[in-house]
N, C-alpha and C positions, 0 to 999 in steps of 0.2 A: 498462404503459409501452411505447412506439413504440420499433420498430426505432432512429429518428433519438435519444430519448431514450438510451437505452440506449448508443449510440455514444458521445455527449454524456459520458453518465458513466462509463463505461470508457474514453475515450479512443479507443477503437477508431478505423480511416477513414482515420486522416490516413498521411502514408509510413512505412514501415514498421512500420505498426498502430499507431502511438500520434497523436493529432491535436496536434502539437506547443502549440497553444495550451491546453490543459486543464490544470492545474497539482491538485498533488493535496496535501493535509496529510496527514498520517502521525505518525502517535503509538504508541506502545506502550506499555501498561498492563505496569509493572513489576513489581506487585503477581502480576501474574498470571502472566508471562514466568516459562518454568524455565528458561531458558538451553539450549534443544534446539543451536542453532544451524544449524536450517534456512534461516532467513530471510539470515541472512548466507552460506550457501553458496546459497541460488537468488538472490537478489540483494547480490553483493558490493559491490555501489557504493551499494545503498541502506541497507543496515544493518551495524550493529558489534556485538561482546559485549563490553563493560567488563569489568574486572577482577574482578568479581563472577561474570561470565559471564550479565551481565544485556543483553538486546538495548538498541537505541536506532537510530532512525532518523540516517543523514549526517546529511540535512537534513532540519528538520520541514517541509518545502515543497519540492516537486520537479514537474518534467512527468512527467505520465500515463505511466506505463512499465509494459508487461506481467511483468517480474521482479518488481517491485517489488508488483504485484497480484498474482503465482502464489507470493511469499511471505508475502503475508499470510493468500492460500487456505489455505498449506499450513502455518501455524500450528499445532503440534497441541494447542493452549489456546488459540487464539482470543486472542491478547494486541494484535495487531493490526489499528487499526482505521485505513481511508482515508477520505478526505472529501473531496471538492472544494473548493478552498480559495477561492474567491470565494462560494458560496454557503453552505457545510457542508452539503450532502448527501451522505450514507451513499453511497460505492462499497460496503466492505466493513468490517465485513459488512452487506447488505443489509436494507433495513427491511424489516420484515413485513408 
């Protein structure tokens, strides 16, 4: 992938590192979520715990945000996954 792709799908470029035009889906596999509650303390405006203490995305669709990517990094089950929301290509986790 080109430095410009890579941009493209991380958002990265644009003012203050996110290209405000990139819009991302966001989902969380519940089944797999244990309620750590990383993702809502590295990104409090992108995710919540329900009452269960199960995550969920604010919004299943939001712009390109780097909290919102260094939570789904720091997943520690992998429960979150990103896409690009106009095409569905894999931000995170990354195809192989």
């Amino acid at each position: 992938m080109s430095g410009t792709d890579d941009a493209a799908r991380t958002g990265k470029g644009g003012p203050g590192g996110t290209d405000p035009g990139t819009r991302w889906h966001v989902a969380v596999d519940r089944n797999v979520c244990i309620g750590s509650g990383l993702c809502a303390a590295t990104a409090p405006g992108g995710f919540e715990l329900d009452a269960a203490r199960q995550s969920h995305p604010v919004r299943a669709e939001c712009d390109a945000c780097d909290d919102v990517l260094a939570a789904a990094e720091g997943c520690p089950v992998e429960a979150i996954t990103v896409t690009l929301a106009d095409t569905g290509e894999a931000v995170f986790p990354p195809e192989e």
